[in-house]
N, C-alpha and C positions, 0 to 999 in steps of 0.2 A: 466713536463719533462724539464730538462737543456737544452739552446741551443747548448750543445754540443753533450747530449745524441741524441737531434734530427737529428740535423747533422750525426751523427755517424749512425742513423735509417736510415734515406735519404739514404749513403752513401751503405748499407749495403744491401739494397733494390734493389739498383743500381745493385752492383754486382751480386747479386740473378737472376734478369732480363735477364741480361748481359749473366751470364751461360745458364739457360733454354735458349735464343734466339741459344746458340751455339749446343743445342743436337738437332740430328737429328728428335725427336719426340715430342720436346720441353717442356720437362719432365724430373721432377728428383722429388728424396724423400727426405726429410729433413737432412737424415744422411750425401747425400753426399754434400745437401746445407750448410748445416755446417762444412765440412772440406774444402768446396769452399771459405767461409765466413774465416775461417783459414789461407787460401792463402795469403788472402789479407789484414791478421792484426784483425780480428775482431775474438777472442777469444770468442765465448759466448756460453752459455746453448741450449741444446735441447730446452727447453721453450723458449727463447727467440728466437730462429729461428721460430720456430711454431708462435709465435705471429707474427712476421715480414709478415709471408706466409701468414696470416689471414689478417692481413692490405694491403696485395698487392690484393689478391682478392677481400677486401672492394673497393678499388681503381681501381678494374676492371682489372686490371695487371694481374691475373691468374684465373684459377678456381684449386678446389682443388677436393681432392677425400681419401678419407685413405683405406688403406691396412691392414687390422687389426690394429696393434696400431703407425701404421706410416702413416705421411702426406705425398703426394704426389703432386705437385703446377705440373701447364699447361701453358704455358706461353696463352697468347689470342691475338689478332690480336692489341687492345690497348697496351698491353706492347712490343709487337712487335717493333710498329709505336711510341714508345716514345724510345725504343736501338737504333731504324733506323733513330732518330732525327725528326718526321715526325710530333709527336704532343708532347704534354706536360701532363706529367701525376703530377699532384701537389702532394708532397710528397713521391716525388722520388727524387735524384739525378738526372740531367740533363747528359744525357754522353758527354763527350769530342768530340769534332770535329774530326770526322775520327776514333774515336773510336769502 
């Protein structure tokens, strides 16, 4: 992977985080993770969202669950504590101060 694909991963991961921390059940499905990932400039594939959600759970950042043929990501008390600045999840984007 290019440093900029990863960058772009990190980045992308970030804001994925960033939304499940803002639902009140801190929960969403890949469709609306991907129109969230749109928000913010990152144009990609259903599969590439799913693989992102898989790498965030490898990283302990969510757990997942599917619904017939869609993924579902959970935010977890780690990816919480890396939106709230609190620890550091490697291979994530770091969020902004006061973000």
């Amino acid at each position: 992977m290019s440093s900029f694909e990863e960058f772009s991963a990190r980045d992308a991961r970030l804001i994925m985080l960033k939304g499940l921390a803002r639902e009140v059940d801190g929960a969403l499905n890949e469709t609306l993770l991907t129109a969230l990932l749109r928000t913010f400039g990152h144009n990609r594939s259903r599969d590439y969202v799913r693989t992102q959600i898989r790498k965030l759970e490898e990283l302990g950042a969510v757990t997942t669950t599917e619904a017939g043929t869609v993924l579902i990501a959970a935010i977890t008390r780690a990816g919480i504590d890396h939106v709230e600045r609190r620890s550091v999840i490697e291979g994530i984007d770091r969020p902004s101060p006061g973000a």
